[in-house]
C-alpha positions in Angstrom: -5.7 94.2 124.9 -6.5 92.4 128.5 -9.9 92.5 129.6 -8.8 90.3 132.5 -9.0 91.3 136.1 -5.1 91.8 137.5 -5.4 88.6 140.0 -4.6 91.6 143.0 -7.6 92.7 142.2 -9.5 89.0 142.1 -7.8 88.7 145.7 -8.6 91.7 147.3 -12.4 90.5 145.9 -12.0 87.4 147.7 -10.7 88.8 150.8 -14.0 91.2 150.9 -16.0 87.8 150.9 -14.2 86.1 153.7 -14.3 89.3 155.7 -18.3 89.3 155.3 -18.3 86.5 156.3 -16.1 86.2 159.2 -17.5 89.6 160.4 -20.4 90.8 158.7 -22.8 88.0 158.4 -22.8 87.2 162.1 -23.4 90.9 162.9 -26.3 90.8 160.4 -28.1 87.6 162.1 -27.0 88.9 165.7 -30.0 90.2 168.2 -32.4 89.8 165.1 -30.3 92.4 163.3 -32.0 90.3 160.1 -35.1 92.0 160.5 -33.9 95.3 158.8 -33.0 93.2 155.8 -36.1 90.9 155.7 -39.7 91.3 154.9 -39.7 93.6 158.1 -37.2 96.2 156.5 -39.0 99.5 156.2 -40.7 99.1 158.8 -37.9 98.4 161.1 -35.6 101.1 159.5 -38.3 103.8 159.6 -38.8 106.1 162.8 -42.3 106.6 161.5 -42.7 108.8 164.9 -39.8 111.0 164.3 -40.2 112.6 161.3 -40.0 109.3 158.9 -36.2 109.3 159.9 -34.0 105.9 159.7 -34.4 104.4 163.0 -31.3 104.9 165.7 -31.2 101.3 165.9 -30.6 100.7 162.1 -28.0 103.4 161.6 -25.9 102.3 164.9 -25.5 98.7 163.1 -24.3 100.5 159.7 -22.5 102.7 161.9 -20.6 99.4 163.5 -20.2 97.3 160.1 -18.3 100.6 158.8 -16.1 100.2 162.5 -15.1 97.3 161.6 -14.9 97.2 157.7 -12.3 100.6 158.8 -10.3 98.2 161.6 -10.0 95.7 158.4 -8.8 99.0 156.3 -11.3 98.3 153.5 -13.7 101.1 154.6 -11.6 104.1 153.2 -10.4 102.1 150.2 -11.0 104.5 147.6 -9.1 107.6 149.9 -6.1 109.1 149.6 -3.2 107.6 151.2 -2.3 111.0 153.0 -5.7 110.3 154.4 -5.8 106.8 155.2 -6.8 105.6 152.6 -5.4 103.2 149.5 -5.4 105.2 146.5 -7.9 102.7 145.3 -8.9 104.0 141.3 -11.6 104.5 140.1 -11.6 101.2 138.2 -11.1 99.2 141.1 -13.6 100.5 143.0 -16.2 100.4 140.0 -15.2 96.6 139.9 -15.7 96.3 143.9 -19.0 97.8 143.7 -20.4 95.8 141.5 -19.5 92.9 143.0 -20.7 93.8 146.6 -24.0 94.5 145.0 -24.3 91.5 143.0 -24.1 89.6 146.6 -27.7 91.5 147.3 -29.3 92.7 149.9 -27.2 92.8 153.7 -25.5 94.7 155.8 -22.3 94.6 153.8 -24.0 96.9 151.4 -26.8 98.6 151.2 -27.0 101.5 149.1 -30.4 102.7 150.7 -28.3 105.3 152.2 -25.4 104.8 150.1 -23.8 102.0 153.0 -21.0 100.1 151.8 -18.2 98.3 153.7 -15.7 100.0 150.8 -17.0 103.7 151.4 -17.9 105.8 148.1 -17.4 109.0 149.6 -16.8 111.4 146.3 -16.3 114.3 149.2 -12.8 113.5 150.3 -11.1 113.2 146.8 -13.1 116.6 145.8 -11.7 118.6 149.0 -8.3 117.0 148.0 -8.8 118.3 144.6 -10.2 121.8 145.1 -9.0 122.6 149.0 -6.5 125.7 148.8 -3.3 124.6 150.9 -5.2 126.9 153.6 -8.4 125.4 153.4 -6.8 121.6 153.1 -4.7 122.7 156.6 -7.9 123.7 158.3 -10.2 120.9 157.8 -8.3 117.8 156.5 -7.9 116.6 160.0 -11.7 117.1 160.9 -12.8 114.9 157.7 -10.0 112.2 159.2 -11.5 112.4 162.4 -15.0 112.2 161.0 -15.2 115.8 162.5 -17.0 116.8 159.2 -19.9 115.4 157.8 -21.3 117.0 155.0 -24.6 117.3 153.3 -24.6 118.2 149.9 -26.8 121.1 149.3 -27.0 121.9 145.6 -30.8 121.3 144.3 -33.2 124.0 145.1 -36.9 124.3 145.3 -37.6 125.9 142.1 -34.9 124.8 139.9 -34.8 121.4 140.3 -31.6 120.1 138.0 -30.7 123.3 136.3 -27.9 124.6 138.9 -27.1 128.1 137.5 -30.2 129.5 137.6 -29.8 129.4 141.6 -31.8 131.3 143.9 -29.8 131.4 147.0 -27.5 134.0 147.1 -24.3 134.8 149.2 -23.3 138.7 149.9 -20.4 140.0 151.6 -21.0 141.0 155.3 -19.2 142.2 158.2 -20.2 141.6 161.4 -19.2 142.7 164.5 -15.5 143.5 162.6 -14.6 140.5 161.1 -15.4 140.2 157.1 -18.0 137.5 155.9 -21.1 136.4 154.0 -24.5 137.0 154.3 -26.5 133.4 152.7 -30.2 133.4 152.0 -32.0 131.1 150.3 -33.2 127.4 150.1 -32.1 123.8 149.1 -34.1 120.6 149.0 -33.0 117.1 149.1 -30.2 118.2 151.6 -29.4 114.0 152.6 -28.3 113.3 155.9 -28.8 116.4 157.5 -29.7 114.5 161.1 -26.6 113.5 161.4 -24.2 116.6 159.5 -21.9 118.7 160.9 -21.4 120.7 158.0 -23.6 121.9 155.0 -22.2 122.4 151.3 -24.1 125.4 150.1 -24.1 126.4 147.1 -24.8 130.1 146.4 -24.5 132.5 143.6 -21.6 135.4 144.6 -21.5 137.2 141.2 -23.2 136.9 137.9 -26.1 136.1 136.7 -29.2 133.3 136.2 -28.0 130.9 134.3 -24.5 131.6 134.3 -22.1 128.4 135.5 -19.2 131.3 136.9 -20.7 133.2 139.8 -21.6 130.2 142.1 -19.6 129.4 145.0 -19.2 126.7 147.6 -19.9 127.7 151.5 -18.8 125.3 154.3 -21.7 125.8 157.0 -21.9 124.5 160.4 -25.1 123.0 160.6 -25.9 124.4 163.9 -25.3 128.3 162.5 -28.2 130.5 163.4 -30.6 130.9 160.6 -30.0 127.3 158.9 -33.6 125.3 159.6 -34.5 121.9 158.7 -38.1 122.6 157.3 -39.3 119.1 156.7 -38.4 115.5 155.8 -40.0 114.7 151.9 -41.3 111.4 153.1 -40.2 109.5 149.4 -41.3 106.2 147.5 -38.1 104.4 149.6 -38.4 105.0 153.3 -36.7 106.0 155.5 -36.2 109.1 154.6 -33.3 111.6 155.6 -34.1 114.3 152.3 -35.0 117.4 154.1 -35.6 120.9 152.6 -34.0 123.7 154.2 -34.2 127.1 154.6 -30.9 129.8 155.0 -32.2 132.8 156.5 -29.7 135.7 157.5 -27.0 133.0 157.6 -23.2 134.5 158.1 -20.3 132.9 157.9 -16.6 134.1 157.8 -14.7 135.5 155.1 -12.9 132.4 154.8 -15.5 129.4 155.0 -15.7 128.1 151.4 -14.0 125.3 149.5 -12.2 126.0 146.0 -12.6 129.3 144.5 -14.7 132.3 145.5 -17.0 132.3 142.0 -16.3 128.9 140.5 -18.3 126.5 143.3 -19.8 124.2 140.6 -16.2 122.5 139.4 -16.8 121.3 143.0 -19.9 120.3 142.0 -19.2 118.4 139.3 -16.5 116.9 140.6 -18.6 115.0 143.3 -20.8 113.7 140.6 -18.4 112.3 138.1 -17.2 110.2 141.3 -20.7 109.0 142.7 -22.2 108.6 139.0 -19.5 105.8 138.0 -20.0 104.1 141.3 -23.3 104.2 141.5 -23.1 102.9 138.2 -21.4 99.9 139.2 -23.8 99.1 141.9 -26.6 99.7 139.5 -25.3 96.9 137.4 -24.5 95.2 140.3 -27.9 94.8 141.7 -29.1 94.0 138.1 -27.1 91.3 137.9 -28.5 90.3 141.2 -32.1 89.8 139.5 -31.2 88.3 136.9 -29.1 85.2 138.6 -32.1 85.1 141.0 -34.5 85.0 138.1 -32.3 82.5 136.4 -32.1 80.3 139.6 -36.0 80.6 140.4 -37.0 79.6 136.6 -35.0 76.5 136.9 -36.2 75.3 140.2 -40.3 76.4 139.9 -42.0 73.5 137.9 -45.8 74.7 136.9 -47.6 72.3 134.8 -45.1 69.7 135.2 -41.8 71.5 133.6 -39.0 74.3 134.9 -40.0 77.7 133.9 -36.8 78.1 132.3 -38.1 75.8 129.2 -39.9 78.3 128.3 -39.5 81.0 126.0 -41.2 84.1 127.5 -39.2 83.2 130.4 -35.7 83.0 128.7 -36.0 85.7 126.4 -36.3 89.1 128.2 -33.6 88.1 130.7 -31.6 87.3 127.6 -32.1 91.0 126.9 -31.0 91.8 130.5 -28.3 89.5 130.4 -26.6 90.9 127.5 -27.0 95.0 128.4 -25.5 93.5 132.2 -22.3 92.7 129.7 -22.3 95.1 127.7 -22.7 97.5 130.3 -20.3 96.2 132.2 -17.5 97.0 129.3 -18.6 100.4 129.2 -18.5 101.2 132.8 -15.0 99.9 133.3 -13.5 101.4 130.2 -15.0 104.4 131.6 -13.6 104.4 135.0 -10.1 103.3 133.3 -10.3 106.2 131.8 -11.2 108.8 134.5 -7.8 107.2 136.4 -5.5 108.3 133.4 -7.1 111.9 133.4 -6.2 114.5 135.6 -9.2 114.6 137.6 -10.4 118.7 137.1 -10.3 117.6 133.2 -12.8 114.7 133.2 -15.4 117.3 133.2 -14.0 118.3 129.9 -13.3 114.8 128.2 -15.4 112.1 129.3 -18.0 113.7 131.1 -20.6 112.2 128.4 -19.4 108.5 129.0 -19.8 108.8 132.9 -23.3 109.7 132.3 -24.2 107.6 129.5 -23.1 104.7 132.5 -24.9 106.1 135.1 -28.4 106.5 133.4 -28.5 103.8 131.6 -27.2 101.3 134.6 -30.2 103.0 136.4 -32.5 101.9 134.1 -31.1 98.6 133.4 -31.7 98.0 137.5 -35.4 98.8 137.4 -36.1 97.2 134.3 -34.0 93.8 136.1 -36.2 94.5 139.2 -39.3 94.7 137.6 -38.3 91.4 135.4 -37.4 89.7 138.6 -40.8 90.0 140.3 -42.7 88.9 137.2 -40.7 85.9 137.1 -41.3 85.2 140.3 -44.6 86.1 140.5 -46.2 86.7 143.7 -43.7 85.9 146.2 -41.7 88.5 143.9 -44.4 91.2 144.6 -44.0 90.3 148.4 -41.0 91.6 150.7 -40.2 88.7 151.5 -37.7 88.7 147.9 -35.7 91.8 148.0 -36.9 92.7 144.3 -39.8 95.4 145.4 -37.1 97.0 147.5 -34.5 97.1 145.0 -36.4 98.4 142.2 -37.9 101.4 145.2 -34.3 102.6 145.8 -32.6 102.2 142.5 -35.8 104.1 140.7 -34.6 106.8 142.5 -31.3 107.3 141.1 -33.0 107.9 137.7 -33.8 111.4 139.2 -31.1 112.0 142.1 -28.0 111.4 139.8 -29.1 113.8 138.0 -32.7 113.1 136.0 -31.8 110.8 133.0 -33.1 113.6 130.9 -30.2 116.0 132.3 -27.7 113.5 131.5 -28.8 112.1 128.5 -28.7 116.0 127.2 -24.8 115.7 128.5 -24.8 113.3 126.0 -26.2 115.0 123.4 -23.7 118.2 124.1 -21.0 115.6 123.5 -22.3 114.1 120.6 -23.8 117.3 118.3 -20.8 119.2 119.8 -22.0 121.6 121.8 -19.4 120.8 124.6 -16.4 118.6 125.1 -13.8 117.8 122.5 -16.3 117.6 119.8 -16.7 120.8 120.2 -13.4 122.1 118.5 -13.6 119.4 115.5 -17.4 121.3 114.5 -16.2 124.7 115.4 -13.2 123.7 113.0 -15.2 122.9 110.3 -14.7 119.0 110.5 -17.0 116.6 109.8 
């Protein structure tokens, strides 16, 4: 057993440094680009006159970094070839991830609004996986094209993470001749909506609350009549691009859905399984981040006479970090190698506890880093002008939006007691 590397993938690591640095870095400190990554950041990212939205100015310079991390073809890494992409697995990308975060805060990734210069993306392999040969006709080209972009409207008002007991509801309707669907209802937390083509809705088609059959996934212009942005949920991390909205009267055509009419929330799971191990990665990433900072600081900062690092209180709880960053680490990447030797529909079935016993617990592990990194640096660490407060802001955040910890650690449990997965047919068996 290897736990190496493959030295491709050490290069390709190495080439995503010199290209940051060649490319990124200068736009970063060009036309005091810095001040969207220094003590100025929320400030400078937040149109706090329009709605708390990011700033045009801030997302034109992610939108150019992504120009040019696409002209260098790392930017759709982790696409399929037949879309321009590399095939890049899911290991690869978990290793790449971590180590873009574990450079720390800059234009080259900043996961704020999920920025990288190696795209996650979890919607392209998910149409890939679930697109009819119809459907994958029809809008393949648009996603290419960046025709499409798609919110993600699962979560609702009143439900929160519990997805089958979903209020909106989609009914067939004709209109004016042609066959279709009549949506009503509401989501919340539908990201990126100011810029989206296209909304994901979710809606329930058959069955009943509670039920995971029944739900099914609508493609919906975002300018259809009837679809209104309500309001931004100004949030602990600004800016903010989380709005709630309302679908009232909405039709769409008979055709305008991804996957299969009734079974919408494979889809669903499918996105998460993909953004949970990334995430993951960059989670552990940014912990790492603290830690080495924290180790660096401690060394250098001499109060009464002596480094920091001498003494104990110091050392010890970013021992603890330090180890739960390794052992983490193992976890995470046998996990992703994993997920690339399963067909993809069937990690839902197999390893579906492992991806979220990564994801909640790097999560945690980055807040816990964060909050360890501003102690040990003390006030200047309570200041933004260290990147620690702004870490800890965004990554406290994924403890709810992956998921709530609590959802996922009950995954786990379903795994473990089994209640689901392959457990489940060693109990019902009778085995131990």
């Amino acid at each position: 057993m290897d736990f190496d590397l493959p030295d491709d993938l050490v290069e390709y690591l190495a080439e995503l440094d010199r290209f940051i640095e060649a490319e990124i870095k200068p736009l970063e400190t060009a036309n005091d680009n810095i001040r969207f990554f220094d003590h100025r950041r929320e400030y400078e990212r937040t149109d706090w006159e329009r709605g708390g939205l990011p700033r045009r100015e801030w997302e034109e310079l992610l939108a150019e970094a992504r120009r040019r991390a696409d002209r260098a073809g790392h930017l759709r890494f982790a696409w399929p070839a037949e879309l321009g992409g590399k095939n890049g697995s899911q290991l690869w990308l978990a290793v790449i991830r971590e180590h873009l975060a574990a450079r720390g805060l800059g234009l080259h990734n900043d996961l704020q609004n999920e920025h990288s210069i190696v795209a996650n993306n979890p919607f392209v392999v998910m149409f890939q996986e679930f697109a009819t040969p119809e459907q994958y006709a029809r809008d393949h080209k648009k996603l290419l094209r960046d025709e499409m972009i798609t919110a993600f409207g699962l979560t609702e008002p009143e439900h929160g993470s519990d997805a089958t007991h979903m209020d909106t509801q989609a009914v067939p309707h004709e209109r004016d001749g042609k066959k279709g669907w009549l949506i009503n209802g509401a989501k919340m937390w539908t990201t990126g909506m100011h810029v989206a083509t296209h909304v994901m809705v979710f809606a329930r088609t058959s069955g009943k609350a509670g039920d995971a059959l029944g739900i099914t996934t609508f493609v919906v212009p975002a300018d259809t009549p009837g679809l209104k942005i309500e309001e931004y949920l100004w949030t602990f991390n600004m800016p903010t691009d989380h709005p709630r909205i309302t679908l009232t009267d909405v039709w769409v055509p008979e055709e305008a859905y991804w996957g299969e009419i009734g079974r919408g929330l494979a889809l669903g799971q499918s996105f998460v399984h993909a953004n949970r191990i990334r995430q993951a990665a960059s989670s552990l990433g940014a912990a790492v981040f603290c830690v080495e900072e924290s180790v660096k600081y401690a060394r250098q900062r001499k109060p009464f006479g002596k480094p920091l690092a001498q003494n104990q209180a110091i050392q010890w709880p970013l021992v603890e970090l330090a180890t739960q960053c390794d052992m983490l680490r193992l976890l995470i990447r046998q996990t992703a190698w994993q997920m690339d030797r399963l067909p993809h529909k069937q990690i839902e079935h197999e390893i579906s506890d492992k991806v979220s016993m990564c994801n909640y617990w790097a999560n945690r592990l980055c807040c816990d880093a964060a909050d360890r990194a501003m102690q040990v640096h003390g006030g200047i660490g309570y200041s933004r002008h260290k990147p620690f407060e702004h870490i800890y802001r965004h990554h406290r955040r994924y403890r709810i939006t992956e998921g709530s910890e609590e959802i996922q650690m009950r995954k786990v449990g379903a795994y473990l007691f089994g209640y689901a997965g392959p457990r489940k047919r060693l109990f019902a068996a009778g085995a131990a």
